[in-house]
N, C-alpha and C positions, 0 to 999 in steps of 0.2 A: 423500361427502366434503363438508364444509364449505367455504364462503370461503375461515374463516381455516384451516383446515387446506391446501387450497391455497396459500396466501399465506405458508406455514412451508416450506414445501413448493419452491415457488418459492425463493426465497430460502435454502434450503437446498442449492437444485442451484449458484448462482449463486455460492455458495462455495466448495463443491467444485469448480465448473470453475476460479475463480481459482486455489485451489491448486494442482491440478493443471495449471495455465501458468505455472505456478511454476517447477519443472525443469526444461521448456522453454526459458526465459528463460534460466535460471544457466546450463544448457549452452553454451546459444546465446555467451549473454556471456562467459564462459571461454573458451570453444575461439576466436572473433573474435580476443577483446583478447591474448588468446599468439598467435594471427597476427601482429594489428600488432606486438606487440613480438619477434615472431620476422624483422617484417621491418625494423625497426628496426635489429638488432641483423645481421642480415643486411649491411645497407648502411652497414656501419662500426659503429654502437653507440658512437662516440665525442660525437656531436653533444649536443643537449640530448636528452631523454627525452619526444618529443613522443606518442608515445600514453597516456602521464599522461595526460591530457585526455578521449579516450574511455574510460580507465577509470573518470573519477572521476565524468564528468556521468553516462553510462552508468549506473553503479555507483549513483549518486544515485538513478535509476529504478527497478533492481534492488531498491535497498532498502524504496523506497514502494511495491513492489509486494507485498514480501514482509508489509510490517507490513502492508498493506491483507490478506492473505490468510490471516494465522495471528495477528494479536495482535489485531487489533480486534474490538470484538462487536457484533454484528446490533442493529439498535434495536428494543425490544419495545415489545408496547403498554403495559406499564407503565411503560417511560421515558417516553412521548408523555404518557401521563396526567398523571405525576406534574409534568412542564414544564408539560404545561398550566393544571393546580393551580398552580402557583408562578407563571407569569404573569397569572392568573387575580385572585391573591391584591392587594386595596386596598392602596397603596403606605401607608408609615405614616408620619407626620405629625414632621416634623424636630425633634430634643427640643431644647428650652431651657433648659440650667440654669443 
């Protein structure tokens, strides 16, 4: 095997484990946040709805975690090239008309 075969390779397990902490997490954070609000709701349920708050920061991480795991894509080497070409590139000269 190659470097870059390696280096695909890597990088390919490292997604697969994200994802798969994926469902770990959702669990995790569903079955907590109906605690808190089962103990909420336990202890009157009249007051204000203070486990809002661990669902929503919470909730916030959940969701970066999910985009980090299933929508975004691996940077290749042909993204690095083609940035480095565009940085690479003589800036051009401010027109005057």
């Amino acid at each position: 095997m190659t470097g870059t075969s390696e280096d695909v390779r890597s990088a390919a397990r490292k997604r697969l484990a994200e994802r798969r902490g994926f469902v770990p997490h959702l669990i995790i954070y569903l079955v907590t946040n109906a605690g808190l609000a089962f103990v909420w709701l336990a202890t009157g349920g009249d007051s204000f709805f203070w486990p809002v708050f661990p669902i929503l920061f919470w909730g916030a991480g959940l969701l970066a975690h999910a985009w980090s795991a299933f929508f975004t894509t691996p940077i290749t080497d042909a993204d690095v090239d083609r940035e480095a070409e565009r940085l690479d590139r003589p800036a051009e000269p401010p027109r005057t008309d």
